[in-house]
C-alpha positions in Angstrom: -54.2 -9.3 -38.3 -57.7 -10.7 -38.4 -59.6 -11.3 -41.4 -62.8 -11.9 -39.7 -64.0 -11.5 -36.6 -63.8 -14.5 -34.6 -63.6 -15.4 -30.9 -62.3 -18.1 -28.1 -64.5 -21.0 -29.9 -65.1 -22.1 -33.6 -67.4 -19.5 -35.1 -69.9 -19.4 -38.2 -68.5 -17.6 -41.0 -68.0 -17.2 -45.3 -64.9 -17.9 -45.9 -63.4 -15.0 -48.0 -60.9 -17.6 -49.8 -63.5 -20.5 -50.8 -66.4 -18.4 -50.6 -68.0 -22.0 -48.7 -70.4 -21.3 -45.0 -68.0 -22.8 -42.9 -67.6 -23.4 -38.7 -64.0 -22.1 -37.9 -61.5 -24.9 -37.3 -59.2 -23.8 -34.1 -55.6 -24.3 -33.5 -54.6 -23.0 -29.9 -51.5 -21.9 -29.6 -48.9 -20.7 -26.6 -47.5 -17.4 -26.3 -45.3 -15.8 -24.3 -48.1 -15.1 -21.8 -48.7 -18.3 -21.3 -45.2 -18.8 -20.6 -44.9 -16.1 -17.8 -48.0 -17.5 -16.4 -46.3 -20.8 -16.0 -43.1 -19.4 -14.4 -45.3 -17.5 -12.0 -47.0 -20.8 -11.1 -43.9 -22.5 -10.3 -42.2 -19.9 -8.3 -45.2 -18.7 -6.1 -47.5 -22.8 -6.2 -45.0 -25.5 -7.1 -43.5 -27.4 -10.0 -47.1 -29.6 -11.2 -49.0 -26.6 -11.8 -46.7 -25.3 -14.6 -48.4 -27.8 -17.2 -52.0 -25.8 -16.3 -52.0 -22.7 -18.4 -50.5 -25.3 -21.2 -53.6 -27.5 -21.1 -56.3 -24.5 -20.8 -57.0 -22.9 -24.1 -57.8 -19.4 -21.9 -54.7 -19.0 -21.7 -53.6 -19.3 -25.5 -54.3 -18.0 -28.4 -57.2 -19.4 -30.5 -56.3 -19.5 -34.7 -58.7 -19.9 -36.7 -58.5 -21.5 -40.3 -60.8 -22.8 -42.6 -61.8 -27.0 -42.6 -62.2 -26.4 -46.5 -59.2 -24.3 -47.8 -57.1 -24.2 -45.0 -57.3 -20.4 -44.9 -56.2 -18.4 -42.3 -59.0 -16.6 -40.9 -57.8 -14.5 -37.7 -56.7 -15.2 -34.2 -58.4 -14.5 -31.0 -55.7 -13.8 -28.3 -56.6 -14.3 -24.7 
């Protein structure tokens, strides 16, 4: 569920908890996409690639919260 409407990076919002103009502080996180992409990459490439889709946030989910409260603002999912 997202509170606001937010996207890949840290975004410009009002926070609806503090009420404070803040810039989105982003937590990326692994899903189970991210997952099946690294299986694929170590059946079909080879073992060293499986650490890729684990070090590129495109392929994980962005959370945003707020640097102030700590609110939880939404989550953009890749």
């Amino acid at each position: 569920m997202n509170i606001a409407p937010v996207g890949p990076k840290p975004t410009q919002l009002i926070c609806p908890s503090c009420h404070s103009t803040i810039v989105t502080k982003v937590d990326h996180k692994s899903t189970t996409k991210t997952h099946i992409i690294a299986l694929v990459l170590c059946l079909f490439l080879c073992w060293p690639c499986v650490c890729v889709p684990y070090c590129t946030n495109s392929c994980r989910n962005a959370d945003h919260y707020c640097p102030n409260c700590n609110s939880y603002l939404g989550t953009y999912q890749s």
